[in-house]
C-alpha positions in Angstrom: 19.3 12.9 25.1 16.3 13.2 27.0 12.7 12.7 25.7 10.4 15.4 24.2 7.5 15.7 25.7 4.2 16.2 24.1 0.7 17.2 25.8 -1.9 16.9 23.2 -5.8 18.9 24.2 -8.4 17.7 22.4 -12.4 18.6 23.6 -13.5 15.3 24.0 -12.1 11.4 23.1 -15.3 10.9 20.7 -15.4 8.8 17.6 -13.4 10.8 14.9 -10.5 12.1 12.4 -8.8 14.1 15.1 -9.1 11.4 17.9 -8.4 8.7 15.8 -5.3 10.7 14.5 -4.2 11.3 18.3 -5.1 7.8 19.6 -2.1 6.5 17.0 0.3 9.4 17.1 -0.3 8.1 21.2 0.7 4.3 20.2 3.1 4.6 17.2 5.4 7.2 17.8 8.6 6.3 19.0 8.7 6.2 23.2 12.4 6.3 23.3 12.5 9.9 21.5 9.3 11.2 22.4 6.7 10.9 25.1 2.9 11.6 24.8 -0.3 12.9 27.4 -3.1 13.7 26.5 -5.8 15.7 28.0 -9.4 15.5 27.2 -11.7 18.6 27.9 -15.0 17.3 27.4 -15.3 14.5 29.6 -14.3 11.2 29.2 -15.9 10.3 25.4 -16.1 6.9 24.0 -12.6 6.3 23.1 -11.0 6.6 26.6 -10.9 2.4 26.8 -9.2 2.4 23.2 -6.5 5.0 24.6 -6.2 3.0 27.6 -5.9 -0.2 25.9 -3.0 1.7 24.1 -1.3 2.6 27.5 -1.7 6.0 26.3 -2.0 8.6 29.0 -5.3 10.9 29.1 -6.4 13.3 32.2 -10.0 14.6 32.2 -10.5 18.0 33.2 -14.1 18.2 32.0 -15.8 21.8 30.9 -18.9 22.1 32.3 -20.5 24.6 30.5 -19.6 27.3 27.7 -17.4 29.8 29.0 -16.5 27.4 31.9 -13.0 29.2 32.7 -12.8 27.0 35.3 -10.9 24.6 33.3 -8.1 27.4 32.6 -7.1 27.5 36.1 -7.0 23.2 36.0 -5.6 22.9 32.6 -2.8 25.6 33.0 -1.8 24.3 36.6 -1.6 20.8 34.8 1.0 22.0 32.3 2.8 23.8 35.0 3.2 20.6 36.6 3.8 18.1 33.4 6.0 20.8 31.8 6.1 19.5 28.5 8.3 20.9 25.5 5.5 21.4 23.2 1.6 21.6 23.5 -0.7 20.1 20.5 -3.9 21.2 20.3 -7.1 19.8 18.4 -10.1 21.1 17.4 -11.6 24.1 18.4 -11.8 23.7 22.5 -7.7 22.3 21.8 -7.2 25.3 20.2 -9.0 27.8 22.5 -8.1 26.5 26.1 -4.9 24.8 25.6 -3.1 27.6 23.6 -4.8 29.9 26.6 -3.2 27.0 29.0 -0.3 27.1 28.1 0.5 31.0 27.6 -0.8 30.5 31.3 1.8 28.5 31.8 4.4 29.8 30.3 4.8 27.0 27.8 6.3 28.6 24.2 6.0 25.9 21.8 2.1 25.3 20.8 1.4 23.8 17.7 -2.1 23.1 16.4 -3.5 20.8 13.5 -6.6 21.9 11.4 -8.7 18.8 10.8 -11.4 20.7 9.0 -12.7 23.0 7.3 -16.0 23.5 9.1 -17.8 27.1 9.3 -18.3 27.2 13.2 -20.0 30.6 13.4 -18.4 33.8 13.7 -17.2 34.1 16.9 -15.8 30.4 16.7 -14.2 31.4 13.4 -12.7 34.7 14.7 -11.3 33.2 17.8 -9.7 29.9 16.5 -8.6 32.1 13.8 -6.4 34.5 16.7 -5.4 31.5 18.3 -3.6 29.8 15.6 -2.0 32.9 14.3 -0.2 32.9 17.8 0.9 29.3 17.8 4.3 28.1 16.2 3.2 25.7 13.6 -0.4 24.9 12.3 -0.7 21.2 10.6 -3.0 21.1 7.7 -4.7 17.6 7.2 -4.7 18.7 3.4 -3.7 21.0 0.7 -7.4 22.4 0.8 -7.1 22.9 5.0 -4.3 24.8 4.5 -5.4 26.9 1.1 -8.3 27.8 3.4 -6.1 28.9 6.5 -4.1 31.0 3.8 -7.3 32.3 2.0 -9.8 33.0 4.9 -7.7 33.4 8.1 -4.6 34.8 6.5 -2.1 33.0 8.3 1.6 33.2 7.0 1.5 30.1 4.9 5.7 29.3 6.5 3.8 28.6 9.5 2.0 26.1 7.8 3.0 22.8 7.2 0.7 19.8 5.2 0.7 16.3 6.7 -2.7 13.8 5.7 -4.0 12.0 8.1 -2.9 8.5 8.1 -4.9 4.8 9.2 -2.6 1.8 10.3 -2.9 0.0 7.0 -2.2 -3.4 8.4 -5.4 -3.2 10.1 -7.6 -1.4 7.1 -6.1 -3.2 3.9 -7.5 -6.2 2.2 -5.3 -7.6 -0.7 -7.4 -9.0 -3.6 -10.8 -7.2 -2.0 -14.0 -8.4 -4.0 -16.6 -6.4 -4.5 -19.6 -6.0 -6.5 -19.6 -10.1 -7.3 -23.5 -10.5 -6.0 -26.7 -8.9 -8.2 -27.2 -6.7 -5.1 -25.3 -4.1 -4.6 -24.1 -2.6 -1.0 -23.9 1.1 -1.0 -22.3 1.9 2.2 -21.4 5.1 4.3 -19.3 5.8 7.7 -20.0 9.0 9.7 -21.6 10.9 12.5 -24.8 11.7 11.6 -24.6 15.4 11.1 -25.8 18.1 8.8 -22.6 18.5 7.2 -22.0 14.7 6.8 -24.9 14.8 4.1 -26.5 11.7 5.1 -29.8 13.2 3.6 -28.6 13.7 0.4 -27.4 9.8 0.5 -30.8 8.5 1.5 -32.9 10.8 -1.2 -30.3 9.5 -4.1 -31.5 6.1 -2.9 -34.7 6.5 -3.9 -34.0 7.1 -7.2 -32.6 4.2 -8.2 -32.8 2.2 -11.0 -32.6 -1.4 -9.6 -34.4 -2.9 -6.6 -31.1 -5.3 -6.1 -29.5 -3.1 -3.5 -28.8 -1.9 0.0 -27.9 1.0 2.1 -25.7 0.7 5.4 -25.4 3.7 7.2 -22.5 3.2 10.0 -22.7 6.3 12.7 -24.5 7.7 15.3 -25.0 11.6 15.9 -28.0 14.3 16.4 -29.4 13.9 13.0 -30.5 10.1 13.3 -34.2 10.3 14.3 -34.1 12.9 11.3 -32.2 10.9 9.0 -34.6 7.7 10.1 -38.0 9.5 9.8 -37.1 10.5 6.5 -35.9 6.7 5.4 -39.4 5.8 6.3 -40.7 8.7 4.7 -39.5 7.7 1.3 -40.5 3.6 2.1 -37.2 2.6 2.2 -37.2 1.0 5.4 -36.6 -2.5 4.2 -33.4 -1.4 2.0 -31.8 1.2 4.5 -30.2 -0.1 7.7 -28.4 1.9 10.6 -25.5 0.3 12.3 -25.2 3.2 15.2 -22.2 3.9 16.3 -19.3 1.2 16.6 -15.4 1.5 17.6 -14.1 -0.7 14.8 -16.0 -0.2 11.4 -13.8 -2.8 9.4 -16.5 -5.7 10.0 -19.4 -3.3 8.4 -16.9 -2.0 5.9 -16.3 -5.4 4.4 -20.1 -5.7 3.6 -19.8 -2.4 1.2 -19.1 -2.7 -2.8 -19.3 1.0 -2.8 -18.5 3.6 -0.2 -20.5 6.7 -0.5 -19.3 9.8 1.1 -21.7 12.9 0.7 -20.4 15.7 2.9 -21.1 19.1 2.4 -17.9 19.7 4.3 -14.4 17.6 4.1 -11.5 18.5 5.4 -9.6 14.8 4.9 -11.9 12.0 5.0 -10.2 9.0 7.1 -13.8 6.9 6.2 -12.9 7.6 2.9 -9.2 6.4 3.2 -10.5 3.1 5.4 -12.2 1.9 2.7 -10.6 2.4 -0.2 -8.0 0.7 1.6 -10.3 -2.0 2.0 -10.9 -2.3 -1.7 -13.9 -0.7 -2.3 -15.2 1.9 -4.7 -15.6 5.3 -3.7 -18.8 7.6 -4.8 -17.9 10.7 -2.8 -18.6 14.3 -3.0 -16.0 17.0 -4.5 -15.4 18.9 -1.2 -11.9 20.0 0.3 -8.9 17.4 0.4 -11.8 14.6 -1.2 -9.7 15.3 -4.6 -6.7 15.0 -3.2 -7.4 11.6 -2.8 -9.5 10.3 -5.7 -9.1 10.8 -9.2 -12.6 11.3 -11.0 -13.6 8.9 -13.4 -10.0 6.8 -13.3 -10.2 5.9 -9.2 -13.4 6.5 -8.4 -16.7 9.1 -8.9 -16.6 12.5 -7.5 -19.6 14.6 -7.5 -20.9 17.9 -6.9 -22.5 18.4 -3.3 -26.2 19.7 -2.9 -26.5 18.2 -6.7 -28.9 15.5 -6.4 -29.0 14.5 -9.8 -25.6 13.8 -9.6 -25.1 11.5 -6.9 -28.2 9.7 -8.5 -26.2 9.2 -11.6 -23.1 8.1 -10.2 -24.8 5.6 -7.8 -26.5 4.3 -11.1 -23.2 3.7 -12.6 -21.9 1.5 -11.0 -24.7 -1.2 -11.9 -23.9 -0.7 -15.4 -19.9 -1.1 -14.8 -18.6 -3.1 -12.6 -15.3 -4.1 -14.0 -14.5 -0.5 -14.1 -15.1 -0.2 -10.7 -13.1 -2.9 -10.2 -10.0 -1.6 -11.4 -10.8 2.3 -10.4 -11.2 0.7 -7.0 -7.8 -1.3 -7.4 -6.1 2.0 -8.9 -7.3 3.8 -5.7 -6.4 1.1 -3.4 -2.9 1.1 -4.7 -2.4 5.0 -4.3 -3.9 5.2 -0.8 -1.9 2.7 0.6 1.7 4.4 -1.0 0.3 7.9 0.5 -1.7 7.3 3.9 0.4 4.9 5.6 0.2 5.9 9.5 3.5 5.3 10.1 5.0 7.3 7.1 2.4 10.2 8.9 3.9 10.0 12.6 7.6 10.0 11.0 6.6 13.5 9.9 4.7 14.7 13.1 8.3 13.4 14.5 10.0 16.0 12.5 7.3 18.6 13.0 8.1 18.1 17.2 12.3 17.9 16.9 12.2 21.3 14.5 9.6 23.0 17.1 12.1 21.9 19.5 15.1 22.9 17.8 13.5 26.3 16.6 
């Protein structure tokens, strides 16, 4: 039987859900029933070495410019000549030029997977929207992804199918994790510095409270840093705040948390999240998209409101107060992420998605 093969677009190999989703569907699924390329739309981003490293295939057909058509022409002539069974697009330049592609090229089977819920504007809403209503399947990283796609875009919900994003648990896990041992605390967050991330509302909680024995790590780069930095310094907390920047492999700042804080405004499935409760860590995180899918408030962790200040405030307090309970919520949470997000329990079902695409 011969191999099925899979293009994947994606805009660009940055530092995210989506790549790092496609960087292990690239090294984990199984080569002997299934074989992977990847092209990358938006120059060559920061992940290229790690797909590399992985002996992953990626082409770079690099867009320009908005409405850089272009990379039609280059993208569809590469399909003609890879002619794989099935294109997999991500995000919204996947979405937009490869399903364009590979109508182009005649290709049939185009599947897509929504790693967001993100309001891009209208014209970005309206055309995604199009495009995935002509594709054959459309992954959902969450039940709230695809309650949305069902809601808002009105796609057929059979076309929809639910698969979390996964992490490779032997590298993220940490069996009998200590936390919250020291008088200081470490609140920690992972993220690109965006407005939706809510990085703000992280920083302002900070100053509120009521112990001086902590510290803020803030792991991520993005457009919002001088922003985010200028209002650290703003509130005098520039000996209590510290940025990382951007880093490949978070695990080494990770272990430094007792609590990770994650304050989007916006969630579709947080992988940051996932990391570190797998690391053992206690989660603070705002009550947006598939976040309650994951924790359980008040029995694995503290879920919050966004745009509430006063909130966040009180549930960073806490944890001061009640460390043992963090302990176990942490434990609890550890336990159930690690039964649900393995990676490879993820790519057997992106497996199946590909062989009843196929079969279809």
């Amino acid at each position: 039987m011969s191999k099925i093969k899979v293009a994947h677009i994606i805009g660009r190999l940055d530092i995210g859900g989506a790549e790092k989703l496609l960087l292990d569907l690239g090294r984990k699924i199984d080569k002997n029933r299934f074989e992977i390329k990847v092209v990358s739309l938006g120059g060559e981003g920061v992940m290229l070495k790690a797909f590399e490293a992985a002996d992953v295939p990626v082409t770079v057909i690099e867009k320009k410019f908005v409405g850089d058509f272009r990379v039609l022409k280059a993208l569809s002539t590469w399909l003609i000549k890879e002619r794989p069974d099935i294109v997999h697009t991500h995000l919204f330049g996947g979405d937009f030029w490869g399903g364009l592609a590979a109508r182009k090229a005649g290709i049939k089977k185009i599947i897509s997977t929504k790693h967001d819920i993100l309001n891009e504007g209208f014209w970005r809403n309206h055309i995604g929207r199009i495009m995935r209503r002509r594709f054959d399947f459309v992954v959902a990283i969450s039940e709230a992804t695809k309650k949305n796609l069902v809601e808002i875009e009105k796609l057929n919900k059979n076309k929809i199918r639910v698969i979390y994003n996964g992490i490779d648990m032997a590298k993220y896990y940490v069996p009998g994790a200590e936390i919250l041992t020291d008088d200081e605390v470490v609140f920690g967050t992972v993220g690109r510095l965006v407005g939706e991330k809510g990085q703000a509302y992280f920083i302002k909680a900070l100053k509120f409270l009521k112990q001086r024995s902590w510290k803020a790590v803030l792991v991520g780069g993005g457009p919002e840093e001088k922003k985010l930095k200028a209002l650290v310094k703003k509130l005098k907390l520039n000996d209590k705040v510290h940025f990382v920047g951007e880093v490949n492999d978070v695990r080494s700042h990770v272990a430094e948390f007792d609590v990770f804080v994650l304050p989007s405004l916006t969630e579709g499935l947080s992988l940051a999240l996932i990391e570190s409760a797998a690391a053992g860590k206690y989660v603070v995180a705002s009550r947006v998209g598939g976040v309650p899918e994951i924790v359980r408030d008040k029995s694995w962790g503290t879920l919050y409101n966004p745009h509430s200040l006063s909130e966040l405030v009180t549930s960073l307090n806490w944890v001061f107060d009640h460390r043992s309970e963090a302990k176990r919520a942490a434990l609890r949470l550890q336990n159930f992420v690690v039964e649900t997000f393995d990676i490879n329990k993820i790519i057997d079902r992106y497996e199946q998605v590909y062989e009843d695409i196929v079969d279809k």
